[in-house]
matplotlib code that plots the C-alpha trace (Angstrom):
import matplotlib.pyplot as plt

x = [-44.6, -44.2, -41.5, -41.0, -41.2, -38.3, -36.1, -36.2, -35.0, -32.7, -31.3, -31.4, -29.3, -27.1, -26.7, -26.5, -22.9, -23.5, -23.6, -20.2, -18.6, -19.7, -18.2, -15.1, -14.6, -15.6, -12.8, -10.1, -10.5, -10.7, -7.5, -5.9, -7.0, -5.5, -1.9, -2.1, -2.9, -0.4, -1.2, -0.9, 1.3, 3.8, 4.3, 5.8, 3.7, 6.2, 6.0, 2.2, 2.2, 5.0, 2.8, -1.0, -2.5, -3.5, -7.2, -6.6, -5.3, -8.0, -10.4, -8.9, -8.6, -12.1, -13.3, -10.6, -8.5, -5.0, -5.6, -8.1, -7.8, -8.8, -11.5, -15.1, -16.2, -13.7, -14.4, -18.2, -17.7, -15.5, -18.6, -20.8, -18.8, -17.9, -22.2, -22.3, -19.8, -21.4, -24.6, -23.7, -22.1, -25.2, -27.5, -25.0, -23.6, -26.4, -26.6, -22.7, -22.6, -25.0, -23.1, -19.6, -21.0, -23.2, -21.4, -24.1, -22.7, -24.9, -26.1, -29.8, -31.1, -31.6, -28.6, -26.4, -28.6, -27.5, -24.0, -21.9, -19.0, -20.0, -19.3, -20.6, -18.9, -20.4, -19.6, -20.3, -21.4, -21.5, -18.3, -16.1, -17.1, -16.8, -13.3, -12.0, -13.5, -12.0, -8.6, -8.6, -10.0, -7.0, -4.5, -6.0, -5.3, -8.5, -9.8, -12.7, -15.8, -18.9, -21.9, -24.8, -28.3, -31.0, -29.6, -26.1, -23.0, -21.9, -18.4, -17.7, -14.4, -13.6, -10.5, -10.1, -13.6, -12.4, -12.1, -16.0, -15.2, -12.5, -14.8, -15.9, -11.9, -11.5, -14.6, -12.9, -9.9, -11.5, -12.9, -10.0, -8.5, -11.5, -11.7, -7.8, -8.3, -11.1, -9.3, -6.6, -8.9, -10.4, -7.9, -5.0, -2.8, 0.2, 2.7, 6.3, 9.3, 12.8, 15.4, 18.9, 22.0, 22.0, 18.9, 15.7, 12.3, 8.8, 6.3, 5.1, 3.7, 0.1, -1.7, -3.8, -0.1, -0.6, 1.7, 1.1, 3.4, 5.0, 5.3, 9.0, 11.8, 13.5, 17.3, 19.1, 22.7, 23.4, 22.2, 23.4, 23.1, 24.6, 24.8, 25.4, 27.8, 26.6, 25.9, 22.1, 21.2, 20.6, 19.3, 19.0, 19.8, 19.3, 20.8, 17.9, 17.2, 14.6, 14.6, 12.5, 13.2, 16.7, 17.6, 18.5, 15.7, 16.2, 18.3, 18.2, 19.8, 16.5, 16.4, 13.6, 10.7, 12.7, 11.0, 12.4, 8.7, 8.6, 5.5, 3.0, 4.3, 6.4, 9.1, 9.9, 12.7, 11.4, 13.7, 17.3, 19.5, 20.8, 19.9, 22.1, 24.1, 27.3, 28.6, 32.3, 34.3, 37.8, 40.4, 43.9, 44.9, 47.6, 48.5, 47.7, 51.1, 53.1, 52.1, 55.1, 54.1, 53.5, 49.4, 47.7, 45.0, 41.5, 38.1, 35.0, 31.7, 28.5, 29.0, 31.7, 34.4, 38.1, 41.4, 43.7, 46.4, 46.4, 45.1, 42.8, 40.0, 37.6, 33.6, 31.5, 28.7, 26.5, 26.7, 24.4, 24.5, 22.4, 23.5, 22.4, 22.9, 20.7, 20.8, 24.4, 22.2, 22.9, 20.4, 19.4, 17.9, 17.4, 18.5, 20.3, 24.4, 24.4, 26.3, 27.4, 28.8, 30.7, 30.4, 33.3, 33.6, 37.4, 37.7, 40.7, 40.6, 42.5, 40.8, 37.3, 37.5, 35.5, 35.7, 33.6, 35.2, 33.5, 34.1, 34.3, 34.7, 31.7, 33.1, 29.5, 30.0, 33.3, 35.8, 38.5, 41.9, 41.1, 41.1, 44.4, 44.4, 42.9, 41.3, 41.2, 38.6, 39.6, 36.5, 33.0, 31.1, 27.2, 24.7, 21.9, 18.1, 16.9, 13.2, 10.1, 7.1, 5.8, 2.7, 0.1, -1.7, -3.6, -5.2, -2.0, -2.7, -5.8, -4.4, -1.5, -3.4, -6.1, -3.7, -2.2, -5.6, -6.4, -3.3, -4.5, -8.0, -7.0, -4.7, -7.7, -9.7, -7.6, -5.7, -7.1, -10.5, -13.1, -13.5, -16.1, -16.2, -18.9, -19.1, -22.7, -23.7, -27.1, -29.3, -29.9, -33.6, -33.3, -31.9, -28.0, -25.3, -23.3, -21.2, -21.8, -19.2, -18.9, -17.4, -17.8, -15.6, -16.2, -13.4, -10.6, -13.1, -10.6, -7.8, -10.4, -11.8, -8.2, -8.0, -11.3, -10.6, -7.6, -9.7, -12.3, -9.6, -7.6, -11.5, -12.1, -7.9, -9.0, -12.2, -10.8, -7.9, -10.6, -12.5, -9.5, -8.5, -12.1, -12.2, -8.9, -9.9, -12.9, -10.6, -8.4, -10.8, -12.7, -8.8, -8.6, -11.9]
y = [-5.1, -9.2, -10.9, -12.4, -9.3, -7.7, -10.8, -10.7, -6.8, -7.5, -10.4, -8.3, -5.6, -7.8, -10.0, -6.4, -5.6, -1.8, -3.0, -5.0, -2.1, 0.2, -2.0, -2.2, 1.1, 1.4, -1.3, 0.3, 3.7, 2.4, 0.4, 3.2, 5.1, 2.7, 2.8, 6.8, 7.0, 5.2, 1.4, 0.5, -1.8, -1.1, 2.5, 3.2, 5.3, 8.1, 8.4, 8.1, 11.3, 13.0, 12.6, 13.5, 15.7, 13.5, 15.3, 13.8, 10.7, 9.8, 10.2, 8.2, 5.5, 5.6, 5.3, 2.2, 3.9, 3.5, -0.2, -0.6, -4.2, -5.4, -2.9, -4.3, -2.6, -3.4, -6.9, -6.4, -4.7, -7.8, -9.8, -7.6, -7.8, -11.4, -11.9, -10.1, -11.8, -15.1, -13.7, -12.1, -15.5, -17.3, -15.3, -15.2, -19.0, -20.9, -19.1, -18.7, -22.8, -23.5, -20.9, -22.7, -26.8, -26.7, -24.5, -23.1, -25.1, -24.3, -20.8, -20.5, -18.1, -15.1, -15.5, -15.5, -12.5, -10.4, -11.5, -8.9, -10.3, -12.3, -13.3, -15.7, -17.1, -18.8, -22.6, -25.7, -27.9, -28.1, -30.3, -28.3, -25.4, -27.5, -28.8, -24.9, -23.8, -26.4, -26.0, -22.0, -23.2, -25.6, -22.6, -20.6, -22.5, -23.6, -27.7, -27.7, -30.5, -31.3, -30.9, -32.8, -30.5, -31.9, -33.3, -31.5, -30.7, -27.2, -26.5, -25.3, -24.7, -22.4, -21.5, -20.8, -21.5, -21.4, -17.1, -17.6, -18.5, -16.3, -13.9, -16.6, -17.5, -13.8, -13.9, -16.7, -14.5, -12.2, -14.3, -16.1, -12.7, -11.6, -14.3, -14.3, -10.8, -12.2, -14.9, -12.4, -10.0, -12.5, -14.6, -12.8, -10.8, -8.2, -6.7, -6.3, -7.4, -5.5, -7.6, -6.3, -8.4, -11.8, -11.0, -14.2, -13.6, -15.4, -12.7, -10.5, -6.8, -6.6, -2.7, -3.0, -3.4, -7.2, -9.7, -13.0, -15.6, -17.4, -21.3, -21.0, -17.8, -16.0, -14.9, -11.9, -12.7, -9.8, -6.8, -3.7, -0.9, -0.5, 3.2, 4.7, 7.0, 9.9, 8.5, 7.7, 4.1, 1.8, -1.4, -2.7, -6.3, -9.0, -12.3, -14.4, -18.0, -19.8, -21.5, -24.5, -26.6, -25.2, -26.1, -23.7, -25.4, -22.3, -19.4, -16.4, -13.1, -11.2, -7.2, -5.3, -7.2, -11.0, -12.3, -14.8, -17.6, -20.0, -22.2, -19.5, -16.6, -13.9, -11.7, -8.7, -6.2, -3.2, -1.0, -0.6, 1.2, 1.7, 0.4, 3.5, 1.1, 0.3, -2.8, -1.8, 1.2, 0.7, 4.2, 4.3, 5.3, 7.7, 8.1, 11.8, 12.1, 10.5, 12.4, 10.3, 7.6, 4.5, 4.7, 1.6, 0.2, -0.9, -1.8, -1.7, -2.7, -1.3, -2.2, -3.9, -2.8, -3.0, -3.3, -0.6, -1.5, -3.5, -0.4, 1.2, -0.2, 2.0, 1.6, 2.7, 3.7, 5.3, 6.2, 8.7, 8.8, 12.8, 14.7, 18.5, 19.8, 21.8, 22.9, 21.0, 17.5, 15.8, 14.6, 12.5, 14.5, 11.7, 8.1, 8.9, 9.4, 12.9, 14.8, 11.6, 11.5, 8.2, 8.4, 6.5, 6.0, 5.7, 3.9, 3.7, 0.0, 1.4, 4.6, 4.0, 7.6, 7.2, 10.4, 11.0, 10.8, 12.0, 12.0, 14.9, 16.8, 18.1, 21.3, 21.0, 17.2, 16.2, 14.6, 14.6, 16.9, 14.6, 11.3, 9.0, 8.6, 10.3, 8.3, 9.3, 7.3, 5.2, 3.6, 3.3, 0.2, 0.3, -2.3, -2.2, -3.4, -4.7, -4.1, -6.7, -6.5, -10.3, -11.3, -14.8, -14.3, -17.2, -16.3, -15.4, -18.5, -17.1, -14.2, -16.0, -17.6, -15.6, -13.1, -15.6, -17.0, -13.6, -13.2, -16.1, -14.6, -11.4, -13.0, -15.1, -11.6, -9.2, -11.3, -14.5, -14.3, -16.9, -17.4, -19.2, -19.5, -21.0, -22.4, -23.3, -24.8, -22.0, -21.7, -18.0, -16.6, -17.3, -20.7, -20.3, -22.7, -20.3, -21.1, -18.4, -18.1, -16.4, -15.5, -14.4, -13.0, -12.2, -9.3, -7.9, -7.9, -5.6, -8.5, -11.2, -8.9, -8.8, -12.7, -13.3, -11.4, -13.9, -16.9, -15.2, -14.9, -18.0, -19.8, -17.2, -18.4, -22.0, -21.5, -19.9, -23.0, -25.4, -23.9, -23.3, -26.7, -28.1, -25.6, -26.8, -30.4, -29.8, -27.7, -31.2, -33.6, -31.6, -31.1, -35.3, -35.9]
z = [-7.3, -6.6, -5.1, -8.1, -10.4, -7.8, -7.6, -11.9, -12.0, -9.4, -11.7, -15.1, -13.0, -12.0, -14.9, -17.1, -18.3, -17.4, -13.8, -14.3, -16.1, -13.7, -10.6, -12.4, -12.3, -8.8, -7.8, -10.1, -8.4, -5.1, -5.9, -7.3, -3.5, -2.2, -4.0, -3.4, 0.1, 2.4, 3.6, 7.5, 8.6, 5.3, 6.6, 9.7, 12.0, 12.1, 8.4, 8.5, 11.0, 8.4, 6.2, 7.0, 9.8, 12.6, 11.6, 7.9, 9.7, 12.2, 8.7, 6.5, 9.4, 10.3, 6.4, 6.4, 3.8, 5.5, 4.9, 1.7, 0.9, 4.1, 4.8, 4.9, 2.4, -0.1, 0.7, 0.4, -2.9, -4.2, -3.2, -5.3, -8.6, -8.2, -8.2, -11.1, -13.1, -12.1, -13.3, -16.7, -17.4, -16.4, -18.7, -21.9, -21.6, -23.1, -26.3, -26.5, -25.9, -28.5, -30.9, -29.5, -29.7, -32.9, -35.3, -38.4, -41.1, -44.1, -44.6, -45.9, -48.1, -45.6, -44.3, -47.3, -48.5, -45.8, -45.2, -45.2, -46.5, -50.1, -53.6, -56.3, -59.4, -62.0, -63.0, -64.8, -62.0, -58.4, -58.1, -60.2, -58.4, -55.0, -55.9, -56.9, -53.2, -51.3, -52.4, -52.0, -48.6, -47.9, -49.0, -46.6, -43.9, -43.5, -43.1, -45.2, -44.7, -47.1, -45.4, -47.0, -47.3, -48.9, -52.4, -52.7, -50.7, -49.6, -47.9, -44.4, -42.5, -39.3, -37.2, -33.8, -32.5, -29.0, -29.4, -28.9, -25.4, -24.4, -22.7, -20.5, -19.9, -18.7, -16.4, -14.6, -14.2, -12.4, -10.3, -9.4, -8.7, -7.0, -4.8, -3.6, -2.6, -0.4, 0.8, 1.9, 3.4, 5.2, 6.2, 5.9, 8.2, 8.2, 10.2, 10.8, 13.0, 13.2, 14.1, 15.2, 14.0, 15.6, 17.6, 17.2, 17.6, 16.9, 17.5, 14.4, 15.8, 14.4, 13.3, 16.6, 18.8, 19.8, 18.8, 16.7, 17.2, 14.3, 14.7, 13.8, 14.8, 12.0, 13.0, 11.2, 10.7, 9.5, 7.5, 5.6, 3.1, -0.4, -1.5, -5.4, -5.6, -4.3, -0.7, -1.2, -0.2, -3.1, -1.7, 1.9, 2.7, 5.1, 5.6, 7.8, 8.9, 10.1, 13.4, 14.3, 17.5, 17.6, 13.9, 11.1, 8.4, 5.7, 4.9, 2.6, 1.6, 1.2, -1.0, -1.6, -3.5, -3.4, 0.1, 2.0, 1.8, 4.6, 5.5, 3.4, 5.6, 3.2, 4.9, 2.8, 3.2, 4.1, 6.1, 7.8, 10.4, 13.2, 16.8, 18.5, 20.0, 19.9, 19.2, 19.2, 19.5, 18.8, 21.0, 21.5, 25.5, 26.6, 30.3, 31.5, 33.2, 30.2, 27.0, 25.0, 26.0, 23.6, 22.6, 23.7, 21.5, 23.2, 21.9, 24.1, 23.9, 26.0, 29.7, 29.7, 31.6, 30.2, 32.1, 30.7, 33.2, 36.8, 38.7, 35.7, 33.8, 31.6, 30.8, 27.7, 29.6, 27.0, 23.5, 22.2, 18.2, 18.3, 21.2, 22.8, 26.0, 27.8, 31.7, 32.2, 30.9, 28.0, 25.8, 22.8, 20.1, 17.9, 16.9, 13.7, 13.7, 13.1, 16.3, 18.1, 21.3, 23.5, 27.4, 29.5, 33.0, 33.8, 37.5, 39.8, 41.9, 44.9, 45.3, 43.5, 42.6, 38.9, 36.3, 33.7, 30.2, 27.3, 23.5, 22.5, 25.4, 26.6, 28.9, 31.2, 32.2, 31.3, 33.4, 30.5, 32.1, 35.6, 34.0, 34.5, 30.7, 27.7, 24.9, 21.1, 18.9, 15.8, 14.8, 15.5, 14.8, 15.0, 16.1, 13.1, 12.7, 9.7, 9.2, 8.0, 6.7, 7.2, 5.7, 5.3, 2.1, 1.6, -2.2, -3.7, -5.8, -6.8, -7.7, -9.5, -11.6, -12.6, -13.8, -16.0, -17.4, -17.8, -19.9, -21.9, -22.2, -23.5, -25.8, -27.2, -27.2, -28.9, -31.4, -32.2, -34.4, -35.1, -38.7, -40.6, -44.5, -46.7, -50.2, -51.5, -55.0, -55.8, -58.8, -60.1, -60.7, -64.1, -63.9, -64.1, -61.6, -59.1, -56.2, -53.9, -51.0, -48.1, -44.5, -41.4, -38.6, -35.1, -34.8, -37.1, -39.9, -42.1, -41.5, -42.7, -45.4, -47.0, -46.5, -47.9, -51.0, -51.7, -50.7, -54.1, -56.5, -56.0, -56.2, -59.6, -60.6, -60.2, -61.8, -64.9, -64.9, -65.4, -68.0, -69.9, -69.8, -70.8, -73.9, -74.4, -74.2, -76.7, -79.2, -79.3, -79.4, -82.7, -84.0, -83.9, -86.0]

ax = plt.figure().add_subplot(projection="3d")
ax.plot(x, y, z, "-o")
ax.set_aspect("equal")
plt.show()
């Protein structure tokens, strides 16, 4: 086999629309993979581990299916369709242009002998015939021209030629589309940054643990959680800025799918809670050796020490939102507010003697009955994190915008038809005048069908009208003599 010979099969295969079909298909499924299985950086590792064996985990990492769109192969597939759309288009263009530029204006005598759609009706001459066609045309909606052939005049007229191109229109969709997902792959990054409230930061953490750094700081103001009814969260929400050189140059209140969008870079909500620390916890204080005493009112905040009275101040030392003790320890089982537990360190200034205070009373490492006051808590507020997922995807454009053209396309394809009709002046075998007309459809040939058969009896109505008046007109001109 020649180079040549090779390079031509290779073409045909690629130019074939099997092959497109069949890569379609190919990139649906894989896209559809890729919805199913869950997408690295969007899902939290701990959640990634909830939800696969680390087995099934290391397998679908090593086969790049934890991040589809930006695995290789995906790319390289991309590629591979993209080169067959260019070719398809290459092959069928030419003839579609020369269908599209220099529209077949008068049918000959094969072609209206095997057009499907058809009639003939006799007249008295070609322009009475001509007249009665062009005027059915016009009612129609059609914008009928003469064509000269030969010694007589024929009709033609034709909507929506463009739907001849629409497939074209599509093809450049998916390209466009094609070709952002590229870009993105490419180009493109993702990862995430959890802010607490009031806390700045530049640096994005990346899936292989390194850090890019942002040429401006976001800032979270503040964030929180809106619940239905029953408790169960119903949105999260973030309040953030952007800092550049010390200046606040935007601000938004960012939910779940409305991004805050600064220099290309998208920040999307993506989760929320707490930090595990406190940043207040509001107690009242009793004196120990005073129970009717009046109840003071203090607030603290993590290690900062509080003056109760000139002799007394008190600490939050620790606050741990999960707690279990085990061997006389206490420990933190976990990070949500589910068994909480406060830690104070209660401190004389003339003795230094400290005790250990702890709400609630913990009976292996509390302090409480020694303590020169005892606390009861009021309220409890939380530091919280607001989590992003920030991503640079340069061919959203692309994407953008084919999926509109590709709106258009598919509009074109599915419900606008090309229509031609034809009206031609013929003499019989045996020597009689018809006009014969007919039409032609590229889809919806039922729809045209119907439309046809008005088009061939308002021609047979206008037909009948004129002969009607000429035997009416001879009838009065023999009445006269």
């Amino acid at each position: 086999m020649t180079l040549s010979t090779l390079g031509k099969k290779l073409w045909l295969t690629l130019s074939s629309i099997k092959t497109g079909v069949v890569l379609l298909i190919i990139v649906v499924i894989l896209a559809a993979v890729g919805t199913i299985i869950l997408q690295r950086p969007v899902t939290e590792p701990d959640e990634m581990q909830r939800a696969y064996s680390a087995h099934a985990l290391r397998i679908f990492d090593a086969l790049g299916l934890t991040d589809v769109f930006h695995a290789w192969w995906f790319v390289a597939l991309l590629l591979l369709v993209s080169v067959s759309i260019v070719a398809a288009s290459i092959e069928r263009f030419p003839n579609a242009w020369r269908f599209f530029s220099r529209p077949y204006k008068y049918p000959d005598d094969s072609f209206r002998r095997f057009l499907p759609i058809q009639k003939e009706f006799s007249i008295q001459d070609e322009e009475t015939g001509l007249v009665a066609a062009e005027r059915a045309f016009h009612l129609a909606g059609y914008k009928p021209e003469r064509v000269v052939h030969e010694s007589h005049f024929s009709l033609f007229a034709e909507r929506n030629r463009i739907s001849e191109m629409a497939v074209y229109i599509v093809h450049a969709s998916l390209l466009l589309i094609f070709l952002g997902g590229i870009m993105d792959a490419l180009w493109g990054w993702r990862g995430t940054l959890n802010l607490t409230e009031g806390e700045t930061s530049n640096a994005v953490e990346m899936r292989d643990g390194t850090k890019k750094v942002l040429p401006f700081a976001i800032r979270c103001d503040r964030a929180g959680q809106e619940n239905y009814a029953d408790g169960t969260p119903k949105k999260w929400w973030s309040n953030l800025a952007v800092v550049k050189d010390g200046q606040d140059v935007d601000r938004k209140e960012i939910v779940v799918n409305d991004p805050l969008v600064h220099g290309g870079i998208r920040f999307y909500q993506s989760s929320f809670g707490t930090t595990g620390r406190v940043e207040k916890l509001v107690l009242t204080a009793t004196a120990t050796a005073n129970a009717s005493s009046e109840k003071q009112s203090l607030t603290l905040s993590e290690g900062k020490d509080f003056a109760i009275d000139a002799d007394t101040y008190v600490r939050l030392a620790e606050f741990i939102p999960d707690y279990v003790v085990r061997d006389g320890e206490v420990y933190t089982r976990s990070s949500r507010i589910e068994n909480p537990a406060a830690h104070l360190v209660v401190t004389s200034r003339k003795t230094g003697v400290q005790f250990n205070y702890w709400l609630p009373a913990i009976e292996e490492v509390a302090q409480n009955a020694k303590s020169p006051y005892q606390f009861e808590a009021q309220d409890l507020k939380m530091f919280h994190f607001t989590g992003l997922q920030v991503s640079f995807e340069p061919g959203q454009w692309a994407v953008w915008t084919g999926v509109v053209l590709m709106g258009i396309g598919l509009a074109f394809v599915f419900y606008v038809a090309h229509s031609r009709v034809w009206a031609v002046p013929v003499y019989g075998v045996s020597g009689e005048l018809t006009l014969w007309v007919g039409g032609a459809v590229n889809r919806n040939r039922d729809a045209f069908g119907e439309k046809f058969q008005d088009i061939a009896e308002n021609i047979q109505a206008q037909l009948k009208s004129e002969t009607d008046t000429d035997r009416n007109s001879h009838i009065a001109l023999i009445s006269g003599h």
